[in-house]
C-alpha positions as CSV (number, residue, x, y, z in Angstrom):
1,X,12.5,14.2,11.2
2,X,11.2,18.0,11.1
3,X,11.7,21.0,12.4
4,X,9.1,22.3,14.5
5,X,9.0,25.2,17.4
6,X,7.9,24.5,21.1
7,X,5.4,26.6,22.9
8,X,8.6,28.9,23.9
9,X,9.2,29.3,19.9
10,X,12.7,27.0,20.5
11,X,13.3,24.9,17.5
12,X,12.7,21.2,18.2
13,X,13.6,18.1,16.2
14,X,10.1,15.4,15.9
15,X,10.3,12.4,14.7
16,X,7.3,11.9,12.4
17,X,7.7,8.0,10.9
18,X,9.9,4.8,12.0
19,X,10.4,1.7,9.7
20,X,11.8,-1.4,10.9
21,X,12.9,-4.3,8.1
22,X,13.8,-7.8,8.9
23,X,14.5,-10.1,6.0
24,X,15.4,-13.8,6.3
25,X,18.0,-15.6,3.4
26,X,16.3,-18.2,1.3
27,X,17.7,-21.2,-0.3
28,X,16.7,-19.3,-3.9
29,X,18.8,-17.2,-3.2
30,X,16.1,-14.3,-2.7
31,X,15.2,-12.6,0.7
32,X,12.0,-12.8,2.8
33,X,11.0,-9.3,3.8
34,X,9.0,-7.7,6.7
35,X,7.7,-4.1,7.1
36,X,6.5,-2.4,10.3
37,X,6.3,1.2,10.4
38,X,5.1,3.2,12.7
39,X,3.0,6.5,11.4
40,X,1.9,10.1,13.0
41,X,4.8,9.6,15.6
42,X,4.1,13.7,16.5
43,X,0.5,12.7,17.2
44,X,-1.4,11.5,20.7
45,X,-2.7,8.4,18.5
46,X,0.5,7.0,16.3
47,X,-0.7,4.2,13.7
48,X,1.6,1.4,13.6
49,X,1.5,-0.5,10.0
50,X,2.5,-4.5,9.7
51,X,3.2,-5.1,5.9
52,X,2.3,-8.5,4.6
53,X,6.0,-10.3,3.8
54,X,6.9,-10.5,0.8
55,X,9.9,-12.2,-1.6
56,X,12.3,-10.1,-3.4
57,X,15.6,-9.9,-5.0
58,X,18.7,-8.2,-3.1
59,X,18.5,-5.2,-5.1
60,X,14.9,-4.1,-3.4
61,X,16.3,-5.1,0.4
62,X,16.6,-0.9,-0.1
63,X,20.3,-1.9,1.7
């Protein structure tokens, strides 16, 4: 989020990123991890991001 001002100088909240995460339990015992973010929100042309999946301990789910 940021603070920004509308054309009547009003402060205004934006929301400038999303991330979603979705991980899956292995047998292993580690965690299969997906990324999507979403970028440039405040913009007319947002980029949306897909991160390749990866495997990783609990300790980098960032929970």
């Amino acid at each position: 989020m940021d603070e920004r001002f509308d054309i009547a100088e009003c402060p205004v909240a934006v929301l400038l990123g999303h991330e979603r995460r979705m991980a899956w339990g292995l047998r292993s015992g580690q965690w299969l991890l997906q990324v999507d973010r979403i970028e440039r929100m405040e913009s007319c042309a947002p980029r949306v991001v897909n991160l390749a999946p990866v495997v990783v301990e609990d300790r980098s789910l960032g929970l």
